[in-house]
C-alpha positions in Angstrom: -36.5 9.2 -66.7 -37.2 11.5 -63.7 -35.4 14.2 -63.2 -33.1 15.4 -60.5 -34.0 18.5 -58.6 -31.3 20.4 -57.7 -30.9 22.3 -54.6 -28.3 25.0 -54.6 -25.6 25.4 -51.8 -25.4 28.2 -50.2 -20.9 29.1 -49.6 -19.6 29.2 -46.6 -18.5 32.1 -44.8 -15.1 33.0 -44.9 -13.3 31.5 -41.4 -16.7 29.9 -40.3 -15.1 26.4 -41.6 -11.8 27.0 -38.7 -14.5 28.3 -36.3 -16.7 25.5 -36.8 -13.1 23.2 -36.3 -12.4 24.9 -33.3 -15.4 24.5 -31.1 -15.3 20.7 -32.3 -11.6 20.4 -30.6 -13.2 22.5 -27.4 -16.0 20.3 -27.0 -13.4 17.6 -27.1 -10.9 18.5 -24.8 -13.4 20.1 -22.3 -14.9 16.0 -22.6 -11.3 15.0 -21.9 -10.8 16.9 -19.0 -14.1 16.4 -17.3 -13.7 12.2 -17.7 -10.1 12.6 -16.2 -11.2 14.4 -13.1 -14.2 12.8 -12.5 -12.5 8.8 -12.4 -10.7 8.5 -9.0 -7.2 7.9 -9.7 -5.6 4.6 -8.5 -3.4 3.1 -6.5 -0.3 2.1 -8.9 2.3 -0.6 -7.9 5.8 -0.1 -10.1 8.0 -3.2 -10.1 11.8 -2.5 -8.7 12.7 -6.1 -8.3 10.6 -8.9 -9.0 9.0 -11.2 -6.1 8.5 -14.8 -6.3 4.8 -16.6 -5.0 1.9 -15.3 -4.4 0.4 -12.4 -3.1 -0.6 -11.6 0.3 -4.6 -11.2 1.0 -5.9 -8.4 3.3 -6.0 -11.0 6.0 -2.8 -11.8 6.4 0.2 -9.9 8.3 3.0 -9.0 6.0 6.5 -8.4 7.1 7.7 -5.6 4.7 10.6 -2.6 5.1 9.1 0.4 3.5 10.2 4.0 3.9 6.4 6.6 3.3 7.2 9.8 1.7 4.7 12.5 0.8 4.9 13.5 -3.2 7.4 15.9 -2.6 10.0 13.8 -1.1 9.4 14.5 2.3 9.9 11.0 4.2 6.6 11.0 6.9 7.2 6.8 8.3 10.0 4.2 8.4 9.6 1.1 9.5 11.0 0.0 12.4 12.3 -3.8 13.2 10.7 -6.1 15.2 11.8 -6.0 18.4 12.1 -9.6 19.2 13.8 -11.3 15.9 13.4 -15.1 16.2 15.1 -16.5 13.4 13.1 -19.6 12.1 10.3 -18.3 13.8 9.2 -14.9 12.3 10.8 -13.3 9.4 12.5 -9.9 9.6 11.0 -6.9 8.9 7.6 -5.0 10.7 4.8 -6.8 11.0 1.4 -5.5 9.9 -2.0 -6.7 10.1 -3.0 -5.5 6.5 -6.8 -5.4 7.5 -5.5 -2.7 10.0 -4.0 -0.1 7.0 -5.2 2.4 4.7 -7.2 1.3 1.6 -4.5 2.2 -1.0 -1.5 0.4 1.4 -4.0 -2.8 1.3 -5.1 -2.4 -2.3 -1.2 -2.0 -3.3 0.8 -4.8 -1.2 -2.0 -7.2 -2.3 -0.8 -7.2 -5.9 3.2 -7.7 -4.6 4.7 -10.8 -4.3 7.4 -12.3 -1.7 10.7 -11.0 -2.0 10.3 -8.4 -4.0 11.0 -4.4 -4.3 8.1 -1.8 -5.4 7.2 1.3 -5.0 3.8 2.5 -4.2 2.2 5.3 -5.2 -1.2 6.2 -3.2 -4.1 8.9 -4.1 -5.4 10.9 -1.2 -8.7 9.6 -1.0 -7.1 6.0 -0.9 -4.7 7.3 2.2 -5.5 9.6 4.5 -7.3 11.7 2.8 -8.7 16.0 3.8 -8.9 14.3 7.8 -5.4 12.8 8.5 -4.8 11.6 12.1 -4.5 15.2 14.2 -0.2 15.4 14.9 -0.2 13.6 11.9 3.2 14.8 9.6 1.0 13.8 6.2 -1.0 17.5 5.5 -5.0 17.0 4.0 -5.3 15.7 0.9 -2.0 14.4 0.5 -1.0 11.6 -2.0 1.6 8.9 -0.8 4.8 7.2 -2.4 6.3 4.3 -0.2 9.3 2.0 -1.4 8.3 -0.8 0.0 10.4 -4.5 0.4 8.1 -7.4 1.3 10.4 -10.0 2.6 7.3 -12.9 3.7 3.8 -12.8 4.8 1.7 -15.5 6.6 -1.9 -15.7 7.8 -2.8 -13.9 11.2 -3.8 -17.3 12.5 -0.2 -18.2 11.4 1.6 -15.2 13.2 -0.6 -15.9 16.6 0.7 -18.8 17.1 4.1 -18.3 16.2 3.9 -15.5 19.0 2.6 -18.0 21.6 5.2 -20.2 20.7 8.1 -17.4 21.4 6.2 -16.4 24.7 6.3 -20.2 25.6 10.1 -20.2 25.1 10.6 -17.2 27.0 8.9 -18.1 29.7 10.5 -21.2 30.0 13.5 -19.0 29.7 12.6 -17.5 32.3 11.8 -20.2 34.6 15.3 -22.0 33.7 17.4 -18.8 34.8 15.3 -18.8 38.3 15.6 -22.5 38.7 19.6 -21.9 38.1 19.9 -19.0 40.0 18.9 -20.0 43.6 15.6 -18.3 43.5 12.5 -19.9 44.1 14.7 -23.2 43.8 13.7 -26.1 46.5 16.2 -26.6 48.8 18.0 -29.9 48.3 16.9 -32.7 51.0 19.3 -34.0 53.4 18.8 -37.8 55.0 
């Protein structure tokens, strides 16, 4: 049989074996923290009461109350109402063209559903990011929270027509209330 050759080992230092554990838990945690700043945080979407349907798309308008507050609290937007409610013809709520808002507002109402109640929470470089608008109350690099209601949504093609249909009856309106009035009404003829 051959024989074995035996190699001796040499001991370890005393404390080389916690060093040696130690720059194994740096190297990890220094790998930690560079993947978690270098990823882009996201846009996150928590669930306050549960929506029905589907989502809206970025081309659509969405009627939505929402209340935007930086992260410390501080409320920056409200939304307003529309000023001409027409039940049965537009929803309430404001109206916006989503293809007009930020990238996180987009990215965030896209993954709600009708009806329901979230809040949103928005990273700077998905909002406004170091150039906010100048008079702008949102500071550089400022991350968003907005409690947001989504009451409907339709297709812009959708809400255009529903506005020329409210124009159409207010102009008729219009023309009623000058017809009754005396104004601009013929005179009656006399044989």
């Amino acid at each position: 049989m051959a024989e074995v050759t035996r190699v001796p080992l040499q001991s370890i230092k005393k404390g080389s074996l916690a060093k040696l554990w130690i720059a194994i838990l740096l190297v990890v945690l220094a790998g930690a923290a560079l993947a978690w700043y270098s990823v882009p945080k996201g846009v996150t979407v928590s669930e306050i009461t549960a929506g029905l349907g589907k989502s809206p798309t970025v081309d659509d308008v969405v009627f939505v109350k929402y209340t935007g507050k930086l992260a410390d609290g501080t409320v920056f937007d409200e939304a307003q109402e529309f000023p001409v409610p027409v039940p049965g013809i537009l929803p309430e709520g404001m109206p916006l063209l989503l293809k007009e808002m930020i990238p996180g507002f987009q990215e965030g109402i896209t993954r709600m559903q009708k009806g329901g109640k979230y809040t949103l929470y928005i990273p700077s470089e998905k909002g406004y990011g170091a150039n906010p608008r100048p008079g702008s109350p949102i500071p550089p690099n400022a991350d968003l929270v907005f409690d947001i209601e989504l009451i409907d949504f339709m297709s812009a093609e959708d809400m255009e027509r529903r506005v020329a249909m409210i124009r159409q009856m207010v102009e008729m309106q219009r023309e009623a209330a000058e017809g009754e009035g005396g104004e601009g009404a013929p005179a009656p003829a006399t044989q």
